[in-house]
MIKE-585792 format. One record per residue: residue number from 1; residue in one letter; chain; y, z, x of N, C-alpha, C, O in turn. Coordinates in steps of 0.2 Angstrom, whole numbers, plus 5000, padded with zeros to 4 digits. Example, Ala and Ser with C-alpha at 12.3 -4.5 7.8 and 13.67 -1.06 7.14 Angstrom:
2
1_A_A_4972_5039_5066_4978_5039_5062_4984_5039_5066_4983_5042_5071;
2_S_A_4989_5035_5064_4995_5036_5068_5000_5039_5064_5006_5040_5067;
This chain:
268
1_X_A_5107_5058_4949_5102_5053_4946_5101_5048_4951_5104_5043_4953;
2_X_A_5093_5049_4953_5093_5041_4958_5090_5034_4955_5086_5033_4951;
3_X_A_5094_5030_4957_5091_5021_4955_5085_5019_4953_5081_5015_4955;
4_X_A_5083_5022_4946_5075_5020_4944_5076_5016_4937_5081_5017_4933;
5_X_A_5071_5013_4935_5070_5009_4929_5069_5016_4924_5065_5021_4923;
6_X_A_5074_5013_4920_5073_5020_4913_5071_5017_4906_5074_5013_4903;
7_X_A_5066_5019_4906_5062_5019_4897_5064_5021_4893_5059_5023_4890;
8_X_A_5072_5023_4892_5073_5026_4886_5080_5022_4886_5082_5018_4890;
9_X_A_5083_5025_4881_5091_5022_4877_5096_5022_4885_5098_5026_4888;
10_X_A_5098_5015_4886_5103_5017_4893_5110_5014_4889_5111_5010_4885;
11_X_A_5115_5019_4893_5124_5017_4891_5124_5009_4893_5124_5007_4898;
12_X_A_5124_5008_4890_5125_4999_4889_5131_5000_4892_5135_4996_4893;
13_X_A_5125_4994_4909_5124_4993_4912_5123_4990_4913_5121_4988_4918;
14_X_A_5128_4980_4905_5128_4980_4902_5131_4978_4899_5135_4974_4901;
15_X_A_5127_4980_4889_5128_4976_4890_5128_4974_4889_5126_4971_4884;
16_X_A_5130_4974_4891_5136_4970_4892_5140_4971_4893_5142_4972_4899;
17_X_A_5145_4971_4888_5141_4968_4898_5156_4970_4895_5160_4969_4900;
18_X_A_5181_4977_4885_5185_4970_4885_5192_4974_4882_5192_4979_4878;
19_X_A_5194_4972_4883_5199_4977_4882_5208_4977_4884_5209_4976_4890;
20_X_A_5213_4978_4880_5219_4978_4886_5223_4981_4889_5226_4987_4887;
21_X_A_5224_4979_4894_5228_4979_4900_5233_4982_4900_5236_4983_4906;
22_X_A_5237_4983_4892_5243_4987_4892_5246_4985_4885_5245_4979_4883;
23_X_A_5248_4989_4884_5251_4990_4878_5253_4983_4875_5252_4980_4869;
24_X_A_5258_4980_4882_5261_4974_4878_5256_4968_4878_5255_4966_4872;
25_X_A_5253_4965_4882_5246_4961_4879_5242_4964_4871_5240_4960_4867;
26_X_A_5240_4969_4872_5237_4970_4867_5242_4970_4860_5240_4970_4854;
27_X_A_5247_4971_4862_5251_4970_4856_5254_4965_4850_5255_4965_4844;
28_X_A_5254_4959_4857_5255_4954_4856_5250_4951_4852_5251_4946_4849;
29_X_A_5242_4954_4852_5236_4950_4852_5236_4953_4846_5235_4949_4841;
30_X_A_5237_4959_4845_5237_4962_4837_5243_4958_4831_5241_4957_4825;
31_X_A_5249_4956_4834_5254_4953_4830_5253_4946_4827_5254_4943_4822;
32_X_A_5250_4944_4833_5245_4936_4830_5241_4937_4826_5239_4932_4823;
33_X_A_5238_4943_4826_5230_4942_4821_5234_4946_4813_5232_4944_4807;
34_X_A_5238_4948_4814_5244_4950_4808_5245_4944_4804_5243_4943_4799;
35_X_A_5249_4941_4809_5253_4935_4805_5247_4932_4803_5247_4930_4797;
36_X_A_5241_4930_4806_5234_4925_4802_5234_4927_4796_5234_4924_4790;
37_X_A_5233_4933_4798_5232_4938_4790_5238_4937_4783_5238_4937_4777;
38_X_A_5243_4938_4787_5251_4935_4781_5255_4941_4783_5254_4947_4785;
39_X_A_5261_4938_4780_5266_4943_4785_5266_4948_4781_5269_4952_4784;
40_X_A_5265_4951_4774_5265_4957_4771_5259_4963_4774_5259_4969_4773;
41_X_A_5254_4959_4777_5245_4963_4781_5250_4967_4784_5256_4966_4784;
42_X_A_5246_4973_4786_5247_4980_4790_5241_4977_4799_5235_4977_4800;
43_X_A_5245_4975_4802_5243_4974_4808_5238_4981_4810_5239_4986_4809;
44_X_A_5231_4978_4813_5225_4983_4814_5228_4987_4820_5233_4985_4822;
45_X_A_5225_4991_4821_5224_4994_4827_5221_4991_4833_5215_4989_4832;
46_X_A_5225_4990_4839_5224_4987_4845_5217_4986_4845_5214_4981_4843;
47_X_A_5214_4991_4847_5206_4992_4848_5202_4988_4843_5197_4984_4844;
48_X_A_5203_4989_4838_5200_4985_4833_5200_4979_4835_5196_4977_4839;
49_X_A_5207_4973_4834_5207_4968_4837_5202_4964_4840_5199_4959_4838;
50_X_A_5204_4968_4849_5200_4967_4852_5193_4967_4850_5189_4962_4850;
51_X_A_5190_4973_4848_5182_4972_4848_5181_4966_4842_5177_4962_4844;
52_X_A_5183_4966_4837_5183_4960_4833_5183_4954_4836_5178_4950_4836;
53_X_A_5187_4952_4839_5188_4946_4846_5180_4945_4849_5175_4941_4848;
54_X_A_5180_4951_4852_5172_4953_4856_5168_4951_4852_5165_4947_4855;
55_X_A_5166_4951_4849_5161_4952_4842_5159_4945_4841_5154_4942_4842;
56_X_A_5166_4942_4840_5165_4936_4837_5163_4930_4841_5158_4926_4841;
57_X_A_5169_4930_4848_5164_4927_4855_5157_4929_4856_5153_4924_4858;
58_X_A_5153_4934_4855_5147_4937_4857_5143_4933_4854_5139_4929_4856;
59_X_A_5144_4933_4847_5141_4929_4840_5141_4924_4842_5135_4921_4841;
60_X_A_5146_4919_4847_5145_4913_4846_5140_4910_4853_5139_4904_4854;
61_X_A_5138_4917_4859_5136_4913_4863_5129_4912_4863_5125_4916_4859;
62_X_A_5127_4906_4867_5121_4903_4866_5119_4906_4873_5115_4910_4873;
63_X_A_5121_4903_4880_5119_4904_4885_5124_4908_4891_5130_4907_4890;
64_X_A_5123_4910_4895_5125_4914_4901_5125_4914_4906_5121_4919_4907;
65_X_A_5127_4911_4912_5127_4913_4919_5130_4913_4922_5135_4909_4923;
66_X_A_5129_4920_4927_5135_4921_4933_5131_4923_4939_5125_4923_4938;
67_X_A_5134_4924_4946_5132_4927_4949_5133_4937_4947_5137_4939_4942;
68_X_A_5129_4940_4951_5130_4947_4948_5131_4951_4955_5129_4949_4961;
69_X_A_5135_4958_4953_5134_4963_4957_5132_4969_4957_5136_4972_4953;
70_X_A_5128_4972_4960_5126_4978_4956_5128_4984_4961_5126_4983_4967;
71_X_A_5132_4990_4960_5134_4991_4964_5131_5001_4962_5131_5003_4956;
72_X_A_5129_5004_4967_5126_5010_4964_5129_5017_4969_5124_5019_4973;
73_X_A_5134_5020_4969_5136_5024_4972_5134_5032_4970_5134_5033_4964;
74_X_A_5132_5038_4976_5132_5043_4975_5136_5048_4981_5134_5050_4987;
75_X_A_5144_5051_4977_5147_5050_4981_5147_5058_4984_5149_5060_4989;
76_X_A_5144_5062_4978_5141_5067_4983_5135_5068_4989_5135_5072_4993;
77_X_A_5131_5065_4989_5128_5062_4995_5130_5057_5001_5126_5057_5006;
78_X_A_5138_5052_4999_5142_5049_5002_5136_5042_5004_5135_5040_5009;
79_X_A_5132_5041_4998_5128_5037_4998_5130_5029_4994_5134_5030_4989;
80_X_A_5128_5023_4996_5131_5015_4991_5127_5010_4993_5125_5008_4999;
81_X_A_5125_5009_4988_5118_5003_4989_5121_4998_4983_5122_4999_4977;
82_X_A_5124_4991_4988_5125_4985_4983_5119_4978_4984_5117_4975_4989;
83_X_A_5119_4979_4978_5112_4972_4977_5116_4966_4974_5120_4968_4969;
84_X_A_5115_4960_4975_5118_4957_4976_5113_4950_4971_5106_4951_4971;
85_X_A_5115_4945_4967_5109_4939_4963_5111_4937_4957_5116_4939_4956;
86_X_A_5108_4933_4953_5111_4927_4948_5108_4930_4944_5103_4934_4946;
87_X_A_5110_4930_4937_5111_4932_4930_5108_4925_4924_5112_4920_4923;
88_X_A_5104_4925_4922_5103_4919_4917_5101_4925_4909_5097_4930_4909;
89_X_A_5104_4919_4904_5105_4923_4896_5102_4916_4892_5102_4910_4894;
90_X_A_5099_4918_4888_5099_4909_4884_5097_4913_4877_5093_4917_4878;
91_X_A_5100_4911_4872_5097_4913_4864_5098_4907_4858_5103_4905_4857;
92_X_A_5090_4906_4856_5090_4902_4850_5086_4903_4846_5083_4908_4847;
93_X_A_5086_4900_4842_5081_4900_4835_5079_4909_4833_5073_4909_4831;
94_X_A_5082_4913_4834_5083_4921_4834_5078_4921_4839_5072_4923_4837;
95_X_A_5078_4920_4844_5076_4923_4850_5080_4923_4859_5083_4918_4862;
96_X_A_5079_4928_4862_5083_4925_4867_5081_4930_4875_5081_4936_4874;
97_X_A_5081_4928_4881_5079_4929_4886_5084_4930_4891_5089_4927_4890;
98_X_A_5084_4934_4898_5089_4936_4899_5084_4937_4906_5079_4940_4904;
99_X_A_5086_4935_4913_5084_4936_4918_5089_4937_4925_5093_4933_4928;
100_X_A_5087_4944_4928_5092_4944_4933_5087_4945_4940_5083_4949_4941;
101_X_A_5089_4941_4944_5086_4940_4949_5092_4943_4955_5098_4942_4954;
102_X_A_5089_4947_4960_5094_4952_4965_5090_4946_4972_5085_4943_4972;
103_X_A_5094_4946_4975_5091_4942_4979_5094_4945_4988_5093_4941_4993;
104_X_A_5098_4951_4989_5100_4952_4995_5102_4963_4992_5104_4965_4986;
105_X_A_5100_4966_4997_5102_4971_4998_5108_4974_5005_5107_4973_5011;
106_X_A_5113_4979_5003_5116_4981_5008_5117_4987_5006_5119_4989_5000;
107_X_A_5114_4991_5013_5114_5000_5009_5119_5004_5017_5120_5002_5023;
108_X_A_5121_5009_5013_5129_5010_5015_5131_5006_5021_5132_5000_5018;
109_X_A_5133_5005_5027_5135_5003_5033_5131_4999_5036_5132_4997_5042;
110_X_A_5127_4998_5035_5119_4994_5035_5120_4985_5035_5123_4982_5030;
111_X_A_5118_4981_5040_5119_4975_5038_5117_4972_5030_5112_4975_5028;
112_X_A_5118_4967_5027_5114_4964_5023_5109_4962_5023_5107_4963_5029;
113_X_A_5104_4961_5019_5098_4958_5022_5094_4955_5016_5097_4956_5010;
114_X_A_5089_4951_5016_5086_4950_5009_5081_4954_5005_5077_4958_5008;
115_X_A_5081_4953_4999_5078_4959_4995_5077_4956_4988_5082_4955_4984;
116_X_A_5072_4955_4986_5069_4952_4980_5067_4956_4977_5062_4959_4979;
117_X_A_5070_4959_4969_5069_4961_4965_5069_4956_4957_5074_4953_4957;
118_X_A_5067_4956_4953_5068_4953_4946_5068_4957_4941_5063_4961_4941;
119_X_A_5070_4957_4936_5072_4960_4930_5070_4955_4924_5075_4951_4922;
120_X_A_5062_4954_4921_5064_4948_4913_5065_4953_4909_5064_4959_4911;
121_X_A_5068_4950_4903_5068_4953_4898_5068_4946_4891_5072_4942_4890;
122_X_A_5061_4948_4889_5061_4943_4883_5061_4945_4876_5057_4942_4873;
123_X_A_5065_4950_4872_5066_4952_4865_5059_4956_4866_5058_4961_4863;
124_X_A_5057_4955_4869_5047_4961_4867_5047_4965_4874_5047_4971_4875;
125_X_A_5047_4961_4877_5043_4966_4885_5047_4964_4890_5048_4958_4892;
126_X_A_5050_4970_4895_5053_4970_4902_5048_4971_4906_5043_4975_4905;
127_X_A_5051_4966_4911_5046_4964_4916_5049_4965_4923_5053_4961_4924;
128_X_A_5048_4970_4927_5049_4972_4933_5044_4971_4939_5039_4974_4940;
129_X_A_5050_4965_4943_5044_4965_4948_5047_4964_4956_5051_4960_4958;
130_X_A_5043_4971_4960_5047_4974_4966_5044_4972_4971_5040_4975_4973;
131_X_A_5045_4966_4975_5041_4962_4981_5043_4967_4987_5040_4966_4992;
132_X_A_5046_4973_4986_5047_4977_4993_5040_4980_4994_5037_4979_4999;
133_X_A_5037_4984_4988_5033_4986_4987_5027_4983_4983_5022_4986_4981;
134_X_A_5027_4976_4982_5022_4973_4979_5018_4976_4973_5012_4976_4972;
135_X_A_5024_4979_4969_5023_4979_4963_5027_4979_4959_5033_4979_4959;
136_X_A_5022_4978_4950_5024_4974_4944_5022_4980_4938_5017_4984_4938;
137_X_A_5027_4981_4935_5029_4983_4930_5031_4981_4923_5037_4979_4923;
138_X_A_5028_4981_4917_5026_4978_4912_5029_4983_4906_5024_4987_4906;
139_X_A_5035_4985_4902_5037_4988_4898_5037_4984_4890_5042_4981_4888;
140_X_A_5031_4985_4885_5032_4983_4879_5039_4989_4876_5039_4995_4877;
141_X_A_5044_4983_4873_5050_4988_4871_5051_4986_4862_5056_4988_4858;
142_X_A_5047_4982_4860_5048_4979_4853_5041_4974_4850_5037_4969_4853;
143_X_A_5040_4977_4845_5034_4973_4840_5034_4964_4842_5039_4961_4843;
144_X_A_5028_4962_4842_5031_4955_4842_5032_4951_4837_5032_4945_4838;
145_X_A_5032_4955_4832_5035_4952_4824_5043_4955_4825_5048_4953_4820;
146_X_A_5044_4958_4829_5052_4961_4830_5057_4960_4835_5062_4964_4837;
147_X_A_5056_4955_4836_5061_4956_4846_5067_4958_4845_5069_4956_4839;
148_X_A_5071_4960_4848_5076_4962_4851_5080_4957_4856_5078_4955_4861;
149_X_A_5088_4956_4853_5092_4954_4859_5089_4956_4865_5087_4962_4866;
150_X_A_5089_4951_4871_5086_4954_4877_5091_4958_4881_5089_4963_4883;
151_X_A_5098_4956_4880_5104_4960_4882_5104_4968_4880_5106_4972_4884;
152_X_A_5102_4970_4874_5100_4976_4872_5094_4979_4875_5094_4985_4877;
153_X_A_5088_4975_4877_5083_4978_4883_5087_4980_4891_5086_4984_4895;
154_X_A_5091_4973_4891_5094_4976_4897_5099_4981_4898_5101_4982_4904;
155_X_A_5101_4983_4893_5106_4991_4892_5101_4996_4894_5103_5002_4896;
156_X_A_5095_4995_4894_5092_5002_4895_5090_5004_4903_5088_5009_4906;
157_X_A_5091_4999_4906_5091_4998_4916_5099_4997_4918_5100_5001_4923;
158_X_A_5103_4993_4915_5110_4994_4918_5116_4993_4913_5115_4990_4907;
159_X_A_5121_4996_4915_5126_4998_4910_5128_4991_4907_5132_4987_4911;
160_X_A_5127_4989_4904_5128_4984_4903_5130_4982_4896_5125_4979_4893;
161_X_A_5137_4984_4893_5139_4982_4885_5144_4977_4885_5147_4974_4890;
162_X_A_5143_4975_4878_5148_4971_4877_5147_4964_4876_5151_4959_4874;
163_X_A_5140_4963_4876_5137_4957_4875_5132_4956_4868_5131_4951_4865;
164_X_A_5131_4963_4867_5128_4964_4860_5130_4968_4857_5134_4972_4860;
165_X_A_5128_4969_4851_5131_4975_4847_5136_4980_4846_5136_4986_4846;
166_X_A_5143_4974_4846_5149_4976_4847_5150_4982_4844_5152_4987_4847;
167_X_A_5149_4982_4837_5148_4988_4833_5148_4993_4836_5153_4997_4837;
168_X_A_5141_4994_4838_5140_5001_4840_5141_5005_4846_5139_5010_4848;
169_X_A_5146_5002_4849_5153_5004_4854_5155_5010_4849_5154_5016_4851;
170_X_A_5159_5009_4844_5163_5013_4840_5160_5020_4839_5163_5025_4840;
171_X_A_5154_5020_4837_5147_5024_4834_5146_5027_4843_5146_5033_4842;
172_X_A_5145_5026_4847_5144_5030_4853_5148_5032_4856_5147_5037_4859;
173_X_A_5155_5028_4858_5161_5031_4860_5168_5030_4857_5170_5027_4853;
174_X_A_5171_5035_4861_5177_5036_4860_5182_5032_4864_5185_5035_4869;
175_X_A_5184_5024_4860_5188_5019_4864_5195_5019_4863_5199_5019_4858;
176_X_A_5197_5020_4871_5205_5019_4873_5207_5013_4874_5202_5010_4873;
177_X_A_5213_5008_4875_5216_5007_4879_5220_5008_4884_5225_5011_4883;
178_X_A_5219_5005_4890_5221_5006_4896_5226_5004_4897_5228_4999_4893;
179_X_A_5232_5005_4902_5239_5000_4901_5239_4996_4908_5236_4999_4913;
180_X_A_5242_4991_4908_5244_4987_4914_5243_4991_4922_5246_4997_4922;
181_X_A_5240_4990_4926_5242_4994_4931_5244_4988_4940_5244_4990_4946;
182_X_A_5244_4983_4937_5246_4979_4942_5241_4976_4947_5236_4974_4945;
183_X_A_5243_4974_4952_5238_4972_4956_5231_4966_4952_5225_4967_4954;
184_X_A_5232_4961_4949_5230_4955_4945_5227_4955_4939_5223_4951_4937;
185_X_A_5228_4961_4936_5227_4965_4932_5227_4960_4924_5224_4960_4919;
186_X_A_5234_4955_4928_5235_4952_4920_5228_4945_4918_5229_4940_4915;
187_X_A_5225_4947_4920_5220_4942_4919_5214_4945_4914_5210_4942_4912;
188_X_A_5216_4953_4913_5209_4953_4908_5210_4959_4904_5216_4960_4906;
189_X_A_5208_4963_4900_5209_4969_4897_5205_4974_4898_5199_4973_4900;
190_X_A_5207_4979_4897_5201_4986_4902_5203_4990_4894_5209_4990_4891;
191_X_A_5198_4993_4893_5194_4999_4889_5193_5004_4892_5191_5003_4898;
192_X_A_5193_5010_4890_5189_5016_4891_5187_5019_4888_5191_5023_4884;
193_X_A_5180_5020_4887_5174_5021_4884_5173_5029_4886_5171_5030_4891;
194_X_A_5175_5034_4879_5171_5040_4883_5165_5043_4878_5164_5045_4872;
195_X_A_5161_5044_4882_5153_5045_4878_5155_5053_4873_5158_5058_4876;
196_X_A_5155_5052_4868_5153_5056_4860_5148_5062_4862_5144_5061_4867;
197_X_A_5149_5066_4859_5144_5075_4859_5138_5072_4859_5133_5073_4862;
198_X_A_5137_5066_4853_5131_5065_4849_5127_5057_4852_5122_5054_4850;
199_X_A_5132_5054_4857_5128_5049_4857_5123_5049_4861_5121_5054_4864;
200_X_A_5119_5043_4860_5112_5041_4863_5113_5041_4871_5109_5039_4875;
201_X_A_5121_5042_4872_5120_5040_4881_5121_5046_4884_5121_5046_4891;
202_X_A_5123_5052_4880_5126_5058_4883_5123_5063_4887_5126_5068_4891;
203_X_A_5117_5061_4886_5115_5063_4894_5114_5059_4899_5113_5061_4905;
204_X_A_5115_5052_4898_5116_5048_4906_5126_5047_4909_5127_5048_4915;
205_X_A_5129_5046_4905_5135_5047_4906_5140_5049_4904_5140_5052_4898;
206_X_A_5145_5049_4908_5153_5053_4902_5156_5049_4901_5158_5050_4895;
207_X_A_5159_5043_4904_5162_5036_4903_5161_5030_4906_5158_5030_4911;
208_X_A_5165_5025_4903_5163_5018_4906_5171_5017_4906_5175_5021_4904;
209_X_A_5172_5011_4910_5177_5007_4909_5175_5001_4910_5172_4999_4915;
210_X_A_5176_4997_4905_5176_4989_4903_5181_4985_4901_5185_4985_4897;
211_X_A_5180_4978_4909_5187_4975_4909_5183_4968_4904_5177_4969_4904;
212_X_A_5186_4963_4901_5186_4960_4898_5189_4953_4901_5195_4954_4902;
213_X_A_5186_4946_4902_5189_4941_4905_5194_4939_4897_5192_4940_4891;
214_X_A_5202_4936_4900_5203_4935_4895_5203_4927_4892_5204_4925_4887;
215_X_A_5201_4924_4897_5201_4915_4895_5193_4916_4891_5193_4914_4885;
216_X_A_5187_4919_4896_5180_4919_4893_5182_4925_4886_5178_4925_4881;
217_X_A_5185_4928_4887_5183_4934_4881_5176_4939_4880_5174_4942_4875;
218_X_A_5175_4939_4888_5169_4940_4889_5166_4946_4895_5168_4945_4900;
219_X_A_5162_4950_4895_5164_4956_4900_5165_4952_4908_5163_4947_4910;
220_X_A_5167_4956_4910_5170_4955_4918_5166_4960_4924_5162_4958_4928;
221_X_A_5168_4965_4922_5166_4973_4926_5165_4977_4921_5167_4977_4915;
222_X_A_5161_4982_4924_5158_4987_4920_5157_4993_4925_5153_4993_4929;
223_X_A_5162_4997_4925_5160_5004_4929_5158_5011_4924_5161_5013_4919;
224_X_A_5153_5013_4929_5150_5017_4924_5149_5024_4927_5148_5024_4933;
225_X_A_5150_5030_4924_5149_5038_4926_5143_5042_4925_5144_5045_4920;
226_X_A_5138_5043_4928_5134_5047_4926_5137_5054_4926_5142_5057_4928;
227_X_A_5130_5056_4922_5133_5065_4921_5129_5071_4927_5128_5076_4925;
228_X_A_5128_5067_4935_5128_5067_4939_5135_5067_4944_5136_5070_4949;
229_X_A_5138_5062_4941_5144_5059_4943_5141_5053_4949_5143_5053_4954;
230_X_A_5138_5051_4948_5135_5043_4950_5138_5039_4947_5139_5040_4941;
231_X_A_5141_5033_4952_5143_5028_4948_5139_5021_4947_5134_5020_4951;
232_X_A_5141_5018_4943_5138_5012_4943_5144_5008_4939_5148_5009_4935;
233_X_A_5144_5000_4945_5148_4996_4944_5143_4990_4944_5138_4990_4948;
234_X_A_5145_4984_4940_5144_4978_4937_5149_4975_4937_5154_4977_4934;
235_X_A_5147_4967_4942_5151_4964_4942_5150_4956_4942_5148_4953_4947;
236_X_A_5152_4952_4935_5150_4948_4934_5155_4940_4935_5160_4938_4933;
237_X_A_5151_4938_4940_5156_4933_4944_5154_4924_4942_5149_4921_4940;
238_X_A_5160_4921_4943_5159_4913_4944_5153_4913_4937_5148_4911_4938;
239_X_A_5156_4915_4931_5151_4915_4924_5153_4907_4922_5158_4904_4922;
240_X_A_5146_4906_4918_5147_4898_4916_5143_4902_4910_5139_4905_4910;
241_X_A_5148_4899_4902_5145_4901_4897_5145_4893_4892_5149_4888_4892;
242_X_A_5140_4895_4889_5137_4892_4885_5134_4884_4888_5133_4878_4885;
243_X_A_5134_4886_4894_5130_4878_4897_5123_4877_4897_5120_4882_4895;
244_X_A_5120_4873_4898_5113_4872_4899_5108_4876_4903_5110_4876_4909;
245_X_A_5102_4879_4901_5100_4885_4907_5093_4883_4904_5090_4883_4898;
246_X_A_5090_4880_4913_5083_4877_4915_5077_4882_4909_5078_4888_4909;
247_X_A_5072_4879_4905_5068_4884_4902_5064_4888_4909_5059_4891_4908;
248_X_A_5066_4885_4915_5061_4885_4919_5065_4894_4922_5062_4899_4925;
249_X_A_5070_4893_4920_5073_4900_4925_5070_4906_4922_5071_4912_4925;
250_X_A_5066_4905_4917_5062_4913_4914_5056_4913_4913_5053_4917_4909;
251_X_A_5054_4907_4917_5046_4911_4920_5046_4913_4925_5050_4914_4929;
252_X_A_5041_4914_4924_5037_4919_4930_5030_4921_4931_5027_4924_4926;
253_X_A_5028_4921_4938_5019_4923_4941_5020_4930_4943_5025_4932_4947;
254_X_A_5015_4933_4941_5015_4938_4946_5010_4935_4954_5005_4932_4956;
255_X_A_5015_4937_4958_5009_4935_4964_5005_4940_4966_5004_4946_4964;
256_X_A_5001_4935_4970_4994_4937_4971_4995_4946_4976_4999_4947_4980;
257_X_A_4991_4949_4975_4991_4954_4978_4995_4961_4976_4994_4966_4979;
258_X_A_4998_4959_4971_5002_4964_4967_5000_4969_4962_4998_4968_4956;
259_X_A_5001_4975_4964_5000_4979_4959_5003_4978_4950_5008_4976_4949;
260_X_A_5000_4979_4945_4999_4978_4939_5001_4985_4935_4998_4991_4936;
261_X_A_5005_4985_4931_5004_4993_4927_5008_4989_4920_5013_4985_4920;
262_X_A_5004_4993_4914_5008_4988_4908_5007_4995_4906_5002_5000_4906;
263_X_A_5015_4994_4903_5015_5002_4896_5016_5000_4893_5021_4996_4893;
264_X_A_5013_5001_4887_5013_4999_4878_5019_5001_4875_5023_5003_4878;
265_X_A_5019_5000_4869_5025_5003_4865_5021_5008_4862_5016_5009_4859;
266_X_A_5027_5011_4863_5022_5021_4859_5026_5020_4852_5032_5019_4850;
267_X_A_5020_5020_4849_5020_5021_4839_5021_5027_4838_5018_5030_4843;
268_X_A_5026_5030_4833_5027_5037_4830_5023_5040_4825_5024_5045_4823;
């Protein structure tokens, strides 16, 4: 699978965008949500927990940003292109926008260099615009009486779960926990996500793995498997959540000289 913009259902790249670390943190985290409940409740299942936690953090964010990493390796070609740029999220009044700005490329052994790509996404239309090639890319993804979390448009370009529709984690894979494995590990909770006969992603991947910040409660890293065996890693760094985000950071001009192409949303 090579690195393109996909117009169909993508393994949530993502996204959002948690999990634990080993038996005994998730344990503990279960025994607590027990006692809330009263000491006769039957303690949930670890996993459950967790995604409930998830859910409920997710619910309460208004705004997002980090810097980002996008990492896209093809290891039988012995090929790795990481793109490197800041991340901004903001949702109010049931609407909400989501822009990632890439701002440096490095492909395998190759120095650094810069490289401006943009990704909007506002509930209706993804906006791709490629200054390498000087061009613009215009995806209607939702009625405009209907938008959509912009975080769920941006699942269909990168793996990106966790940020929206906790739920339907459950409904497409088949979630582990992972146990401790050391090296600073005790800082977040890791999942393993494995793609379902029947889900919507099973032809892009076979598994994720999703760590989870434990102070944020919020995705960390996201590695992802195509059914290629391409990988794709996300990595969401120095996140500042629920702070103030300029309305200025989600516009945007097309410049001058730029190719144009808009695709509509196809009615059934």
């Amino acid at each position: 699978m090579n690195e393109k913009i996909i117009t169909k259902g993508f393994p949530l790249l993502l996204a959002i965008a948690e999990i634990c670390w080993a038996g005994g943190e998730a344990g503990n985290l279960a025994s607590s949500e027990a006692e809330r409940a009263g000491a006769n409740s039957v303690a949930k299942p670890q996993v459950e927990v967790v995604l409930e936690r998830l859910k409920k953090q997710t619910a309460e964010l208004k705004s997002y940003q980090s810097q980002i990493e996008y990492r896209f390796s093809q290891p039988l070609l012995e090929s790795e292109t990481l793109k490197k740029g800041v991340l901004y999220y903001q949702r109010s009044e049931g609407k909400s926008a989501l822009r990632i700005n890439f701002q440096s490329l490095k492909q395998d052994e190759e120095e650094e260099q810069k490289y401006i790509e943009q990704y909007i996404f506002d509930g209706i239309w993804l906006t791709h615009i490629d200054y390498q090639i000087k061009e613009v890319k215009r995806y209607q993804k939702a009625e405009p009486n209907e938008p959509v979390d912009a975080f769920e448009l941006a699942n269909e370009n990168f793996p990106i779960i966790g940020f929206s529709k906790v739920e339907d984690l459950k409904k497409e894979f088949e979630i582990g926990l992972v146990e401790k494995q050391g090296g600073g590990v005790e800082n977040f909770i890791q999942l393993h996500l494995k793609v379902k006969a029947d889900s919507i992603y099973k032809d892009d991947y076979t598994s994720l793995d999703f760590w989870i910040d434990k102070k944020l409660y919020l995705p960390a890293k996201i590695i992802a498997v195509s059914t290629e065996e391409d990988i794709y890693e996300i990595r969401f760094l120095k996140p500042k959540v629920n702070e103030k985000v300029d309305k200025k950071a989600f516009e945007f001009e097309i410049p001058k000289g730029f190719g144009v192409e808009i695709i509509l949303l196809k009615v059934d």
